[in-house]
DRENDO-1510 file (C-alpha; in Angstrom, 1 decimal, always signed):
<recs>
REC; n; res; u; v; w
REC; 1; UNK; +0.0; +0.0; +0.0 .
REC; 2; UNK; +1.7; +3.8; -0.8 .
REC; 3; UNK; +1.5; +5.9; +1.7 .
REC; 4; UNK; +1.9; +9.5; +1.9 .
REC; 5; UNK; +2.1; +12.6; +4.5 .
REC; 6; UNK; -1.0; +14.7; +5.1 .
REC; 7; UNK; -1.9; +18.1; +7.1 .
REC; 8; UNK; -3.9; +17.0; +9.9 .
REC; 9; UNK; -4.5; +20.4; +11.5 .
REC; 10; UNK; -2.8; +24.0; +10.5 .
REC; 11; UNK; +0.0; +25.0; +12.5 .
REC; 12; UNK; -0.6; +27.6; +14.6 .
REC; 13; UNK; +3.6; +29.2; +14.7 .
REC; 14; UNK; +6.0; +26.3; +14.7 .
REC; 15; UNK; +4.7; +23.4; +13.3 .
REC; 16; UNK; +4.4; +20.4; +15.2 .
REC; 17; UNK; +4.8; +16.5; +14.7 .
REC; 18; UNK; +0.7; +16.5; +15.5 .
REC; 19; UNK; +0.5; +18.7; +13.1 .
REC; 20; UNK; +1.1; +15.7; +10.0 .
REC; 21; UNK; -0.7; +12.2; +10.2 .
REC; 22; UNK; +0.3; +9.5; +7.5 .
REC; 23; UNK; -2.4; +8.2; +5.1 .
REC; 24; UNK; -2.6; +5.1; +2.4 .
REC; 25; UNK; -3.2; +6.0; -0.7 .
REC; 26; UNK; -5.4; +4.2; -3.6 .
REC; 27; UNK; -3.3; +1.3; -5.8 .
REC; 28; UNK; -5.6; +2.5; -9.0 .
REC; 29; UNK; -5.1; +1.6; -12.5 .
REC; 30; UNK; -3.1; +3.5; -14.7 .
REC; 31; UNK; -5.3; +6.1; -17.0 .
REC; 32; UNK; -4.7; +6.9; -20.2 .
REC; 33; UNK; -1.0; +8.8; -20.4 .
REC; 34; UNK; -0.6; +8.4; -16.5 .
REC; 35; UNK; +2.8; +7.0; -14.9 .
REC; 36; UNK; +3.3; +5.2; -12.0 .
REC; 37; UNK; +6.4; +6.4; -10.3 .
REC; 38; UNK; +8.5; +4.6; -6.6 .
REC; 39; UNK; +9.9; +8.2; -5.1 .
REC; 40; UNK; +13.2; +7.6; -4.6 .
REC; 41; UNK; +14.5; +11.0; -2.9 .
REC; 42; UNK; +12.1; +13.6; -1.7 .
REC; 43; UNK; +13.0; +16.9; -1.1 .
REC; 44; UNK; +11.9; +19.5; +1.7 .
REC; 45; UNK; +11.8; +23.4; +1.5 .
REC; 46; UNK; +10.6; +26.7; +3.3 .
REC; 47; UNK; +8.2; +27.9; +1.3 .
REC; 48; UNK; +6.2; +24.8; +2.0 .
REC; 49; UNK; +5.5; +26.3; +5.4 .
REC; 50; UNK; +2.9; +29.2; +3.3 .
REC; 51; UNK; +1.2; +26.2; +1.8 .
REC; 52; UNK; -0.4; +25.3; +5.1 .
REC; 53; UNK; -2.0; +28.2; +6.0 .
REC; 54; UNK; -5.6; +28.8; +4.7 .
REC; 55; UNK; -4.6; +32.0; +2.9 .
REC; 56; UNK; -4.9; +32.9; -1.2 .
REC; 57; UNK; -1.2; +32.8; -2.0 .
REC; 58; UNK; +1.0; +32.5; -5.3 .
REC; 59; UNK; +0.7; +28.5; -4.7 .
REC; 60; UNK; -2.5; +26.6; -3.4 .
REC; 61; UNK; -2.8; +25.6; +0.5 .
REC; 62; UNK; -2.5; +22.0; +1.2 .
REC; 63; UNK; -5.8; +20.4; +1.7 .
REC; 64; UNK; -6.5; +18.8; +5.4 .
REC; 65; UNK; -6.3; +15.3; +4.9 .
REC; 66; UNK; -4.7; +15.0; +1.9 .
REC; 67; UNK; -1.5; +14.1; +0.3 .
REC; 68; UNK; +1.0; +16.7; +0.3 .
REC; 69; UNK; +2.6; +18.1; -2.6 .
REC; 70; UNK; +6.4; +18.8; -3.4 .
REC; 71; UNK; +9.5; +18.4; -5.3 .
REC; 72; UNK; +10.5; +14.5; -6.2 .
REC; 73; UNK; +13.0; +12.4; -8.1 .
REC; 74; UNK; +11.7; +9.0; -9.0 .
REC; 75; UNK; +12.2; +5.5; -11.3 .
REC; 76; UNK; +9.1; +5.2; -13.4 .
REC; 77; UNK; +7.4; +1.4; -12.6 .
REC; 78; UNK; +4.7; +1.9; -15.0 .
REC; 79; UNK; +3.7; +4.1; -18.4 .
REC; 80; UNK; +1.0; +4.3; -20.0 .
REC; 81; UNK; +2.7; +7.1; -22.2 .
REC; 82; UNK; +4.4; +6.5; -25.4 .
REC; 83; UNK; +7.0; +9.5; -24.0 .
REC; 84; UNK; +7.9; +8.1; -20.9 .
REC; 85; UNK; +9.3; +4.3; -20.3 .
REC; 86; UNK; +9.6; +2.3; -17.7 .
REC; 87; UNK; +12.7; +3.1; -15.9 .
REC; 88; UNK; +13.4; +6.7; -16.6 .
REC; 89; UNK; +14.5; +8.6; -13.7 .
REC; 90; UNK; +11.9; +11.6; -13.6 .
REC; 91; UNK; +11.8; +15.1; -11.6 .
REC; 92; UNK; +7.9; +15.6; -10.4 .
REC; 93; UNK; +5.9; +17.8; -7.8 .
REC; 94; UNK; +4.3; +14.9; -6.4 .
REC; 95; UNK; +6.3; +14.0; -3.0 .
REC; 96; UNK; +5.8; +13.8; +0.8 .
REC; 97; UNK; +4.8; +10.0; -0.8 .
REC; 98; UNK; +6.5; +6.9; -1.6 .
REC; 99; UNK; +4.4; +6.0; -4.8 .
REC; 100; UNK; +3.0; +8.8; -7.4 .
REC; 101; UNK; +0.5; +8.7; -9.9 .
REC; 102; UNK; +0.8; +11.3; -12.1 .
REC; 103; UNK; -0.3; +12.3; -15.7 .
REC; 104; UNK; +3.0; +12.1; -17.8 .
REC; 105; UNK; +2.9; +15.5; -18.7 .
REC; 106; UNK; +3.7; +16.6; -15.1 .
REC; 107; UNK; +7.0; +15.1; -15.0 .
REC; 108; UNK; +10.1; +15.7; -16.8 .
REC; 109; UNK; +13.0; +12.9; -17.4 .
REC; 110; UNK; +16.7; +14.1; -15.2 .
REC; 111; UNK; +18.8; +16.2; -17.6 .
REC; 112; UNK; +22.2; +14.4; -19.1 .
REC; 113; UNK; +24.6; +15.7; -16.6 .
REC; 114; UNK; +26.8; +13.9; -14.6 .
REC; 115; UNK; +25.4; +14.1; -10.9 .
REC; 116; UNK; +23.3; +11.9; -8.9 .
REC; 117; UNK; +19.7; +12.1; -9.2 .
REC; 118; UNK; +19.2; +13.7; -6.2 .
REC; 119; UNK; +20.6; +17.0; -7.0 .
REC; 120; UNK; +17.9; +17.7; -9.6 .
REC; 121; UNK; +15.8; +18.2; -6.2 .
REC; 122; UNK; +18.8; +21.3; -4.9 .
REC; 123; UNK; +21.8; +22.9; -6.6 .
REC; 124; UNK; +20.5; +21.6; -10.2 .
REC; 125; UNK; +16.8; +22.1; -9.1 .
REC; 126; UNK; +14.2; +24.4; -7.6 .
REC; 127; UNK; +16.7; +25.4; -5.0 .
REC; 128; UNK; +19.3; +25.9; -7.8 .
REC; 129; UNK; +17.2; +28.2; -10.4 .
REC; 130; UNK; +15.9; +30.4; -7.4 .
REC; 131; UNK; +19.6; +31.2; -6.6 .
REC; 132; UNK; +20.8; +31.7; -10.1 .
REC; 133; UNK; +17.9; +33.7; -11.8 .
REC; 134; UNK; +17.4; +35.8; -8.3 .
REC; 135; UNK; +21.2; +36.9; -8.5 .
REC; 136; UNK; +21.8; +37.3; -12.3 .
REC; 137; UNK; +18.5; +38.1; -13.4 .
REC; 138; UNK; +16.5; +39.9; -10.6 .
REC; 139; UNK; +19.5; +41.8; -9.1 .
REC; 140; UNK; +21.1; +41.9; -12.1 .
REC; 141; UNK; +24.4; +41.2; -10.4 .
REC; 142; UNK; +27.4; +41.6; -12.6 .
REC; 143; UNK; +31.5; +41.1; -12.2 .
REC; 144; UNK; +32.9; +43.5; -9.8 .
REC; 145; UNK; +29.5; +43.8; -7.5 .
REC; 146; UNK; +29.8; +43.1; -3.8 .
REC; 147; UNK; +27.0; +40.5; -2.9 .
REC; 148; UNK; +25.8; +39.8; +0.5 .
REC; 149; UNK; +23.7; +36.5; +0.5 .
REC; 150; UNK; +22.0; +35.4; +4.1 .
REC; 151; UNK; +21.2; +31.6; +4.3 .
REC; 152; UNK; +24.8; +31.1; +2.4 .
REC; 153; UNK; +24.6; +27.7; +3.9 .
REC; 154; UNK; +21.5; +26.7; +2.6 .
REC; 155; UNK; +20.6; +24.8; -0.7 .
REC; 156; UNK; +19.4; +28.3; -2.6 .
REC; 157; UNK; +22.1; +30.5; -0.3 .
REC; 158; UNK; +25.2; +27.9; -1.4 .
REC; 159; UNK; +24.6; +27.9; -5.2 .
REC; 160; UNK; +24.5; +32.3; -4.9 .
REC; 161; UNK; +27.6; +32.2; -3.8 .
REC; 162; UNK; +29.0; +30.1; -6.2 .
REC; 163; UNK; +27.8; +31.6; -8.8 .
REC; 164; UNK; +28.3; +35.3; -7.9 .
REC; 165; UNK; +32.0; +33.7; -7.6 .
REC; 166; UNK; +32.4; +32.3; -11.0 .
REC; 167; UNK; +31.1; +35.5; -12.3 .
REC; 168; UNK; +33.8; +37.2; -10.8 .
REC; 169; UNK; +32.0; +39.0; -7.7 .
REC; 170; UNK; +32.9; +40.2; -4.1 .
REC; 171; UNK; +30.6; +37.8; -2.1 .
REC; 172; UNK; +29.7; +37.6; +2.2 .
REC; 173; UNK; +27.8; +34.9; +3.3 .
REC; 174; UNK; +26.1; +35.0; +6.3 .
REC; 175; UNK; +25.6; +31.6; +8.3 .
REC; 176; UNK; +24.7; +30.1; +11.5 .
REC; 177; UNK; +27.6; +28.7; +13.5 .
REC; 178; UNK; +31.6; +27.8; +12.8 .
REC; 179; UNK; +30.9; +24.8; +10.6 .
REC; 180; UNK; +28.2; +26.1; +8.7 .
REC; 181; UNK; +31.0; +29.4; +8.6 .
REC; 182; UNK; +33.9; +27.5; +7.6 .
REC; 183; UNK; +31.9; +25.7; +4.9 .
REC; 184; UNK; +30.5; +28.5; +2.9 .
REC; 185; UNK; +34.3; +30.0; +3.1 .
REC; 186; UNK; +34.9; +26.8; +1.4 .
REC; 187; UNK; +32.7; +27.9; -0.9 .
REC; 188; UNK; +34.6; +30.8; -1.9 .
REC; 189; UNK; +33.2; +33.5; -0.2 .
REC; 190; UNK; +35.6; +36.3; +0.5 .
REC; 191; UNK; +34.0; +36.9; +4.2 .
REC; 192; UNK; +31.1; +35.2; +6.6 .
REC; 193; UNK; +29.1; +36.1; +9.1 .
REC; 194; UNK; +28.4; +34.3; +11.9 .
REC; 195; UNK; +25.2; +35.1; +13.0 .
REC; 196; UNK; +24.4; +33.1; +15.7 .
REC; 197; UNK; +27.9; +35.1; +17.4 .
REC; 198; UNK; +27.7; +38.1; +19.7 .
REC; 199; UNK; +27.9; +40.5; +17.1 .
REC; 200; UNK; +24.9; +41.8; +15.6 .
REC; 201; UNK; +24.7; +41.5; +11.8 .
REC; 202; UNK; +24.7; +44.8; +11.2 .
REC; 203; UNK; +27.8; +45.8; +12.5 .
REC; 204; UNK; +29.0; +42.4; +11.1 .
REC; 205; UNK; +28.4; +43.5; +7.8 .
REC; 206; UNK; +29.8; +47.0; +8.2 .
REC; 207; UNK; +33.1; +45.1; +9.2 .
REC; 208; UNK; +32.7; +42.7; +6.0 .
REC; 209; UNK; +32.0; +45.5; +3.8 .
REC; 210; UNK; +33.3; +48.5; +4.4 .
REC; 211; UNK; +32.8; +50.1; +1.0 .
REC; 212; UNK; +29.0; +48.8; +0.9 .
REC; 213; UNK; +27.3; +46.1; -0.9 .
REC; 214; UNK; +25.7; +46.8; -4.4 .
REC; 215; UNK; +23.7; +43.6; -4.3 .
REC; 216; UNK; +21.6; +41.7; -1.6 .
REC; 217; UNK; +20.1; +38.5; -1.8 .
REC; 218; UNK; +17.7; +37.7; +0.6 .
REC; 219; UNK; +16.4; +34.2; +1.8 .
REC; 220; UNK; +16.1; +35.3; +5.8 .
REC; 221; UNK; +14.1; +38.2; +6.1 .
REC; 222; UNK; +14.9; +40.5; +9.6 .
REC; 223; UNK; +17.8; +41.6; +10.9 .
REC; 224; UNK; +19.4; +40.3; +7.8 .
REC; 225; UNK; +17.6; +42.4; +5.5 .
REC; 226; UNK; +17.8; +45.5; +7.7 .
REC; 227; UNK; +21.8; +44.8; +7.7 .
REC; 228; UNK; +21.6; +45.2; +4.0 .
REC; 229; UNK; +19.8; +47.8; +3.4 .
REC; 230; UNK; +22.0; +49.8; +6.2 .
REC; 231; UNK; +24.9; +49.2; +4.1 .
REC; 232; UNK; +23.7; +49.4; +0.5 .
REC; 233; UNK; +25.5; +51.3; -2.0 .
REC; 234; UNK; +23.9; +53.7; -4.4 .
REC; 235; UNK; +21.3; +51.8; -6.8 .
REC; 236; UNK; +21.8; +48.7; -4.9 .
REC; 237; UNK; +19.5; +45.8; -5.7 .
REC; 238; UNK; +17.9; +43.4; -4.0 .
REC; 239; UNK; +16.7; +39.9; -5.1 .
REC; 240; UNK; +14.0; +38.5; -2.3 .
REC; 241; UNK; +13.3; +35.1; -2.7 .
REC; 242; UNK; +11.9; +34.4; +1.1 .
REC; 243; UNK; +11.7; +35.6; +4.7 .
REC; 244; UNK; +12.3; +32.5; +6.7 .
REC; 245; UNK; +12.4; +34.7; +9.6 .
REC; 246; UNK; +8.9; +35.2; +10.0 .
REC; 247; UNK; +7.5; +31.7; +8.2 .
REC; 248; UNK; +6.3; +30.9; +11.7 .
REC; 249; UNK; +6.0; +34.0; +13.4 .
REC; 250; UNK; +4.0; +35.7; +11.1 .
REC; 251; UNK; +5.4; +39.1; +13.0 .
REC; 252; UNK; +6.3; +42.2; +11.0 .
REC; 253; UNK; +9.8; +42.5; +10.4 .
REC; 254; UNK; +11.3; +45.6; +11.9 .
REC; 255; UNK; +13.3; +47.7; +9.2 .
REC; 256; UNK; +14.9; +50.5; +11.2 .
REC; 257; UNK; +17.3; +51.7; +7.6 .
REC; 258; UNK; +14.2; +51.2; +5.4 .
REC; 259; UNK; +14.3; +54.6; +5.0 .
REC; 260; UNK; +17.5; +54.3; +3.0 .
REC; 261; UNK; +15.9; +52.7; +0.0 .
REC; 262; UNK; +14.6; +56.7; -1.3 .
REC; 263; UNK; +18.0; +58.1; -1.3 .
REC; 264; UNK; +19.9; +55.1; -2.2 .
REC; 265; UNK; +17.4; +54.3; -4.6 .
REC; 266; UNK; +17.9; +51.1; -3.6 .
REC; 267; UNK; +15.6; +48.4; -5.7 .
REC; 268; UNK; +13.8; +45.7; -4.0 .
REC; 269; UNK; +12.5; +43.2; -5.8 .
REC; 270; UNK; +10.5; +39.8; -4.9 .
REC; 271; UNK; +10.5; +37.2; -7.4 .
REC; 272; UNK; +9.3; +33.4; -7.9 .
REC; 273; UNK; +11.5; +30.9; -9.6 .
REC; 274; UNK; +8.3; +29.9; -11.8 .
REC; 275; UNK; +8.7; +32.9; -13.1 .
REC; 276; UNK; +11.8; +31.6; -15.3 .
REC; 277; UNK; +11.0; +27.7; -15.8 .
REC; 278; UNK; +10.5; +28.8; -19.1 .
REC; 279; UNK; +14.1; +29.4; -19.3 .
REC; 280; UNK; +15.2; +26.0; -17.7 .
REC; 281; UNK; +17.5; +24.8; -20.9 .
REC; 282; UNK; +19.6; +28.3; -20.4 .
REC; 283; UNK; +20.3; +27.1; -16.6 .
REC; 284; UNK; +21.3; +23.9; -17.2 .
REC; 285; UNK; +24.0; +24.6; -20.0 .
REC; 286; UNK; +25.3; +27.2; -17.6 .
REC; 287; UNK; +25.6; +25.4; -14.6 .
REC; 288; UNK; +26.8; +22.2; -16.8 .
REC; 289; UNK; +29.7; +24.0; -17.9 .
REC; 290; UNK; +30.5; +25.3; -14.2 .
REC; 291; UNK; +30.1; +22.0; -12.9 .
REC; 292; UNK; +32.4; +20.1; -15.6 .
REC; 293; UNK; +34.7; +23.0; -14.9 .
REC; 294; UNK; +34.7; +21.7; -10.9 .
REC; 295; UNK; +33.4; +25.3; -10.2 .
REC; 296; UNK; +30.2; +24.0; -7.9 .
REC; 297; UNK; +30.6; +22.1; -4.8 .
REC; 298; UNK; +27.4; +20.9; -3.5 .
REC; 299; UNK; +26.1; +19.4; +0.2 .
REC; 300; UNK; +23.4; +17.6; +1.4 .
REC; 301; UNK; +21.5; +16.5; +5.2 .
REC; 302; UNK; +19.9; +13.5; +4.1 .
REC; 303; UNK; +16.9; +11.6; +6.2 .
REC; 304; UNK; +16.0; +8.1; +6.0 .
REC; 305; UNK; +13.0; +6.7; +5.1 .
REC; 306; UNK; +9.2; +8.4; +4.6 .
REC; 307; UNK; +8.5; +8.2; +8.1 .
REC; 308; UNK; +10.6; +11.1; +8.5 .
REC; 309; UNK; +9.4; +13.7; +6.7 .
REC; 310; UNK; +8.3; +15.8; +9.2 .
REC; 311; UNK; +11.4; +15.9; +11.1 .
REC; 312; UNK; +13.1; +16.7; +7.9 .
REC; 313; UNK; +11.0; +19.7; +7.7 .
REC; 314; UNK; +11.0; +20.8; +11.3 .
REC; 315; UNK; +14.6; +21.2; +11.3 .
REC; 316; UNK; +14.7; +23.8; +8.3 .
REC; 317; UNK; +13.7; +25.6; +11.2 .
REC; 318; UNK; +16.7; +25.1; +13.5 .
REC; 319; UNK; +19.6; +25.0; +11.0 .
REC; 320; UNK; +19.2; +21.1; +10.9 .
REC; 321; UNK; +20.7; +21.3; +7.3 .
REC; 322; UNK; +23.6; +22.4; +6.1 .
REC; 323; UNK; +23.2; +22.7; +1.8 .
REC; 324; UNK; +20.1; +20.8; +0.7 .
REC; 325; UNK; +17.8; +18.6; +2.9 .
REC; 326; UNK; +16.4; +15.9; +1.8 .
REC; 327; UNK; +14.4; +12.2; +2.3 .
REC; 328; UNK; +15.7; +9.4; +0.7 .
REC; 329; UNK; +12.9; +6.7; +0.5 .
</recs>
């Protein structure tokens, strides 16, 4: 019998393990152009955490009782589409399962590079085309810029500051604790913050950048953001791709240099990375060539086994990952 993770109730702040219950799910027949597909590797992110709460958003709430939705590498078992065969290794939306049945359109078969499957689901995924089209597209970061990215440990955070350095940019990363630090410098970064240490990320930053930074990218939200915008250059830009910070809280974030933006003319600028799926082909071929030039490092927390989904999630929330987290089935 499949079985797949539901929303029992909303979470009310931080969710919690009573928050999920596991349900079976129908063995039906394949329909016409359907697939059958055995998850493999399952993948976890923040902005799941919008998608249950009853509220009209870019992206649909998770129905009570239901099976949950998200970003999944599978082997194909069964086809009922000319397109797809048995065996093909396919990307799909339909995790938080071990089994998906899914019309064939809805999935696509891994591109021909040389990584394991699993990092279609972060640095060559989602995660990966959020961090590349936010830098290079929405803050239209170029050589020479000084980039500050917050979250530079995480799977979106990691592959910004790759990138920014193979496009010859200044980069600061800002991360929670020595190893998360020490791995991001790693990374290339020319400085990190630690901002779990005694010294608030403004100041931090200040230190890190004494000139300014002429390009922020944003996965935290907060302090972080108010940090950048008291030490953005002139014309400064600003990719936001999420506000982790206040995912639970639901609190205002406090912006005490907001008023910097008017003479700065500092741009701000949210963004979507379905906004540039269209341009998918144009990603891969660029992050192909950094890759085979041994330009991108990647990292993964991984979690064994469907039954632990929910911890996998929970800990997004406590720096229980360092690059992409994931469930392996």
């Amino acid at each position: 019998m499949a079985r797949a993770w539901s929303l029992k109730a909303r979470p009310q702040g931080m969710p919690k393990h009573t928050d999920f219950a596991m349900i079976d799910l129908d063995q039906s027949t394949l329909g016409a152009g359907e697939v059958r597909i055995a998850n493999r590797w399952l993948s976890v992110d923040p902005y799941m955490r919008g998608r249950m709460n009853d509220v009209k958003s870019y992206v649909p709430p998770f129905a009570l009782g239901e099976a949950m939705q998200g970003g999944a590498v599978g082997e194909v078992v069964e086809s009922n589409d000319d397109g797809i065969k048995v065996g093909d290794m396919v990307l799909h939306m339909a995790g938080w399962r071990d089994e998906a049945v899914v019309p064939a359109a809805q999935v696509q078969k891994l591109p021909a590079l040389d990584v394991p499957a699993q990092a279609f689901l972060g640095q060559l995924g989602m995660p990966g085309m959020t961090g590349y089209f936010g830098l290079l597209q929405v803050a239209e970061a170029k050589a020479g810029d000084t980039v500050f990215v917050s979250a530079a440990a995480g799977a979106v955070g990691s592959t910004v500051v790759q990138v920014a350095k193979a496009k010859g940019m200044t980069v600061i990363g800002s991360a929670g604790g020595a190893e998360k630090c020490a791995w991001v410098k790693s990374l290339g970064a020319d400085a990190v913050i630690d901002y779990k240490s005694d010294v608030p990320v403004v100041k931090a930053l200040g230190q890190a950048a004494p000139k300014g930074i002429d390009v922020y990218f944003d996965n935290v939200g907060g302090e972080h953001l108010d940090a950048a915008l008291a030490h953005a250059n002139m014309h400064a830009r600003f990719a936001v791709c999420g506000m982790i910070d206040v995912y639970n809280s639901g609190a205002a974030t406090q912006l005490k240099y907001l008023a910097r933006l008017i003479g700065n003319r500092i741009q701000i600028r949210g963004f979507i990375v379905s906004d540039y799926m269209n341009r998918a082909e144009e990603f891969y071929k660029d992050m192909g060539g950094m890759l085979a030039a041994g330009t991108l490092k990647r990292q993964e927390t991984v979690h064994e086994g469907l039954e632990t989904m929910p911890d996998a999630f929970l800990g997004l929330f406590s720096g229980g990952n360092t690059g992409k987290m994931l469930v392996k089935v």
